[in-house]
N, C-alpha and C positions, 0 to 999 in steps of 0.2 A: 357702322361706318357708311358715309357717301358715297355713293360710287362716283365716280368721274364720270364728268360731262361729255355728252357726244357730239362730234361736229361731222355733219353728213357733207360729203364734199358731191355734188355734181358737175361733172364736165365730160368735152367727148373728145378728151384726149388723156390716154391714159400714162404719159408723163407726167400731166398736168397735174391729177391724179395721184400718181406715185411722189411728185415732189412736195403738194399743199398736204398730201396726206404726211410725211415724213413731220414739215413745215406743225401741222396742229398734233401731235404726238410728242414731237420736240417740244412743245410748249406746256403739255401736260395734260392733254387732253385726248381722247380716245378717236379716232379720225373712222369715219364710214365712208368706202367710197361708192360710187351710182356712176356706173358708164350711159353715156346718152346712147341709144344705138339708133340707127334708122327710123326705127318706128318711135323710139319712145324713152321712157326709163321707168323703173319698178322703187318704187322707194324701198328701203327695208323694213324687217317688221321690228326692228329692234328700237329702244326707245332715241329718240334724237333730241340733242337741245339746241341746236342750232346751225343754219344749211347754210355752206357757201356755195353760191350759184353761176357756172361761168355764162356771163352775156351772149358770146357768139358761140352758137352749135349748129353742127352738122348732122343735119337731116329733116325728119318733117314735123319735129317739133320747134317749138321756141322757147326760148329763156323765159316770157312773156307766162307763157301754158304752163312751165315749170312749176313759176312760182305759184299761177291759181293755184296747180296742184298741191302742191305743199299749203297754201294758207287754207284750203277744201280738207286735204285728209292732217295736217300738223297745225291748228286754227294758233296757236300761241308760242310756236315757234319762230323765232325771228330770224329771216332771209337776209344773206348779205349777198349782193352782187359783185363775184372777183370778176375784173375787166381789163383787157387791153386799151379801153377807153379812157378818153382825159375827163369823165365826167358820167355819171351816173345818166342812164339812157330814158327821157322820157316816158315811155310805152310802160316800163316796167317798174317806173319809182310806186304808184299806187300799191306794188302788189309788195315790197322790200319794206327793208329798216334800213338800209344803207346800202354803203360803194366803196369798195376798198380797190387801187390799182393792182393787176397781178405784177409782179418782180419788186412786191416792198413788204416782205416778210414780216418785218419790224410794225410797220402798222395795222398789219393782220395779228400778230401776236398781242399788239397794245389792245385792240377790237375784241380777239377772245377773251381776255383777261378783263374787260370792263364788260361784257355782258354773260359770261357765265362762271361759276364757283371752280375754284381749284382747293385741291386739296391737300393743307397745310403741307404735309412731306413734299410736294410734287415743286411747289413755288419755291421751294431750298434747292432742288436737284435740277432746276431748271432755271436760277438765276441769270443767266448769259446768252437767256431764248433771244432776246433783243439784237444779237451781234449774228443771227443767223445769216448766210449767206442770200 
């Protein structure tokens, strides 16, 4: 059997965190969360298929370093930028694959579900992911 797909969540708020993780779990997918802290963030060592990345963080890192990071040690992973922005942020389009607004569940869940596998039981028990809050 496949195992389910992982979605590494980064941000440095850990509601944010607690909600997108809920958010990619509800949809069928296994959620990994990465608090940014001051200095930095540690990726995990677990396998990842695909990182949502919050644009604005607190501390001395950037969204920008993030993502080198991730396309440096996850070279085929593909990076989405969750943002309070109306528009994907220059600086950091080279290093992503997209931009999803944060508070539209619905087209986070359409974005998982066109770029990573779900597994046939999970897309039945999770029909209604679309009507998330």
């Amino acid at each position: 059997m496949r195992p389910i797909s992982s979605v590494l969540i980064v941000d440095d708020d850990p509601a944010h965190l607690t909600t997108y993780g809920w958010v990619v779990e509800s949809a069928g997918y296994r959620a990994l969360l990465a608090t940014i802290g001051f200095d930095g963030v540690t990726l995990p060592r677990d396998p990842v298929d695909m990182v949502l990345l919050d644009y604005n963080l607190d501390g001395r890192i950037t969204a920008v370093e993030v993502a080198m990071m991730v396309q440096s040690e996850l070279p085929n992973v593909p990076v989405i930028v969750l943002s309070d922005a109306f528009a994907l942020p220059d600086d950091i389009a080279p290093f992503v694959q997209g931009f999803i607004r944060k508070g539209d569940p619905a087209k986070l869940v359409a974005r998982l579900h066109d770029l990573l596998p779900l597994l046939p039981d999970t897309v039945l028990s999770n029909s209604n992911a679309e009507s998330l809050p």
